[in-house]
N, C-alpha and C positions, 0 to 999 in steps of 0.2 A: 239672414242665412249666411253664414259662414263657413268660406271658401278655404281649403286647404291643398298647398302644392308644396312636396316635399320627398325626397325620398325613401322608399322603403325603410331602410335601418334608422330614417330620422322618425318614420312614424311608431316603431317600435322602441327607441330610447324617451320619445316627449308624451305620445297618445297611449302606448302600451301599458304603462303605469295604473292608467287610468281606466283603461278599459278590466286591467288584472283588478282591480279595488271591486270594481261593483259584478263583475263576474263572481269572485268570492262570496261579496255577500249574497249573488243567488243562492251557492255552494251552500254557505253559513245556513240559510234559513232549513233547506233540504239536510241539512246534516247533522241539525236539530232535530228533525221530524226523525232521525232513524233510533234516539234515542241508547247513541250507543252502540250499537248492538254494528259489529263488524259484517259485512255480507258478503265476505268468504270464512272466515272463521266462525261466525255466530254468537262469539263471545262479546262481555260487554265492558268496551273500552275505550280510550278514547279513541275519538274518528278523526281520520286525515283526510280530505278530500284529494284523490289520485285523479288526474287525465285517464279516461280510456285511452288504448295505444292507439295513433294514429288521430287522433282529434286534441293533438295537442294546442296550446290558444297561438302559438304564434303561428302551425300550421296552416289555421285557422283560419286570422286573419289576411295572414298573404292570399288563401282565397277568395277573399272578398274583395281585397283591394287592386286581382287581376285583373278585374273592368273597371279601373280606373287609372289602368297604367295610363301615361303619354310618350314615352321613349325614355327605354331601358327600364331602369328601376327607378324611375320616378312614376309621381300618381298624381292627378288632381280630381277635386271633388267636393260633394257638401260634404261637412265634419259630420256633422250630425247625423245623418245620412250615411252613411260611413259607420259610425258605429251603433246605430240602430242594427244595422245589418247582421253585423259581427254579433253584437248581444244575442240576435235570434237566433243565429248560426250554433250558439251552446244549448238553446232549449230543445225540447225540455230539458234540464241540466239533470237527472239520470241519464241521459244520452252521450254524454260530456264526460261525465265523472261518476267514478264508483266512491263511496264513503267506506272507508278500510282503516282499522289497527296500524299501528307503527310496524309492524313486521309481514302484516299481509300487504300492506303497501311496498313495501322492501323488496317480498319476494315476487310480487307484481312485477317490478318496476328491472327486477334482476329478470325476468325471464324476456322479458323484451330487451334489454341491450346487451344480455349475455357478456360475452370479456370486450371491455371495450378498448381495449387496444387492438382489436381487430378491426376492419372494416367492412367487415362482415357478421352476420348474427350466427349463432352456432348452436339454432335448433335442426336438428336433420336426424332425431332420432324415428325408431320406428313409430310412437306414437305419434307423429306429424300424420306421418303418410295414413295409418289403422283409423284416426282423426279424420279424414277427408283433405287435410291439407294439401295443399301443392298439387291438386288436381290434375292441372294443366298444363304441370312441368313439360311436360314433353312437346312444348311450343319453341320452349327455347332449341332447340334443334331445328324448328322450322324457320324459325325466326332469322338464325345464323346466315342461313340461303339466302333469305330474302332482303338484301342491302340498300330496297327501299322502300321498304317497310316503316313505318314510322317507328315500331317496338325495337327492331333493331337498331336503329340510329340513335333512339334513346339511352340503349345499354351503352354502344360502343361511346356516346358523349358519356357517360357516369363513367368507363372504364378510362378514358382519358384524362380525365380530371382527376381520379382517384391515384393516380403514378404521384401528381405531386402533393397530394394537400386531400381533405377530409368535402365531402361532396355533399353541399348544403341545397336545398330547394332554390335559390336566387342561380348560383352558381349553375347547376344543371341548368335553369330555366334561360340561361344569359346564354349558354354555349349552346343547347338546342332551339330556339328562337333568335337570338341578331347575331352570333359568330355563324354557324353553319347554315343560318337560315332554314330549318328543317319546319319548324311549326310554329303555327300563328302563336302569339301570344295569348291569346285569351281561350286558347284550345290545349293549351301545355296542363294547364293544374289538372283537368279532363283526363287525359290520356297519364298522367302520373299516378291520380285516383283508380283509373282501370286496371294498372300494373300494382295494385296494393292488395288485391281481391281476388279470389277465385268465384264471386257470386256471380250467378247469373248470365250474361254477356260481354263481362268482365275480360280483359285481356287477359290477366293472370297476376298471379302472387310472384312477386319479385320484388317490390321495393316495400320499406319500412322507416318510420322516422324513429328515430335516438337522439333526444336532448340537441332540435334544432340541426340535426343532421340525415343527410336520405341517404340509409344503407341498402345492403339485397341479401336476404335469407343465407345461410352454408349452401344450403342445399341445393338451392336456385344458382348460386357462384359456381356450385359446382359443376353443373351444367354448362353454364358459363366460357368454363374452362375449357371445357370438350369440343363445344364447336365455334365458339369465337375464335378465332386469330387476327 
């Protein structure tokens, strides 16, 4: 049994590699099985395996390796064990990934980061809201009153962090858990998962990942704006 103690970013530079090879080939064998055939367009071309939004692999992982932080962002634990975990974390791998055309992958992948010189996503059209989307917007106005609320304090650490620099899941999770002390660590990726969603008993739709980065909806910002100060 083999023990590993290491960094986050170190498990994602040396184990990450490794875990992306044989994730693939789950991909590979399922993307054989579609034979082609695009499942947004229907046409028959070659297939790219796209991440669903929000289940991207290094997202992923960081959640699995939550219960085995030891301080800060470091981790220790079985390897093996470790990414046993992770590997099941993408099954079934239609859960994981849709198998899409070079261009419905494109426009996939465009409507989720929208202009990325924002840091902000800039869906806030009507069909969001005719959609069901953004349900629950109107929490963010509750939320603003309530400054010890944990939804709150999570916004206002993303809106502090975001003055200097691009606001990544470590990053949020460092200044909400050991700077402000606001939440346990292995309760943080929990409560960041509830603010991605409007299902269920869900906190609500506010955050979203971009290429290893935790943004918040236009529309949700815009909010935001109104009763944050």
């Amino acid at each position: 049994m083999a023990t590993i103690k290491c960094s986050i970013q170190e498990y994602h530079r040396f184990i990450g590699p490794i875990i992306r090879n044989k994730i693939n080939s789950f991909a590979r064998n399922i993307r054989n099985e579609k034979k082609g055939i695009c499942e947004f367009c229907k046409e028959k071309k070659i297939l790219e395996a796209a991440h669903v939004h929000g289940k991207g692999r290094k997202f992923i992982i960081e959640s699995i390796l939550e219960s085995y932080i030891i301080n800060e962002d470091f981790i220790e634990g079985d390897l093996l064990e470790i990414e046993i975990k992770i590997l099941n974390a993408h099954l079934p791998i239609e859960s994981a990934f849709l198998f899409l055309c070079k261009k419905c992958h494109n426009e996939y992948d465009k409507n989720e980061v929208g202009n990325k010189k924002s840091s902000v996503n800039r869906i806030n059209n009507k069909s969001d809201i005719e959609n069901n989307d953004f349900k629950k917007l109107n929490r963010i106005k509750l939320w603003a009153k309530r400054e010890k609320q944990i939804n709150h304090k999570i916004i206002k650490a993303f809106l502090e962090i975001s003055k200097s620099q691009k606001v990544t899941f470590d990053s949020l999770k460092k200044k909400c858990t050991f700077e402000y002390n606001l939440i346990k660590p292995e309760k943080f990726y929990g409560h960041i998962q509830s603010m991605k969603s409007d299902n269920g008993n869900s906190h609500g739709k506010v955050f979203f990942e971009n290429n290893g980065y935790i943004e918040i909806y236009q529309i949700v910002m815009n909010e935001i704006n109104k009763y944050f100060k």
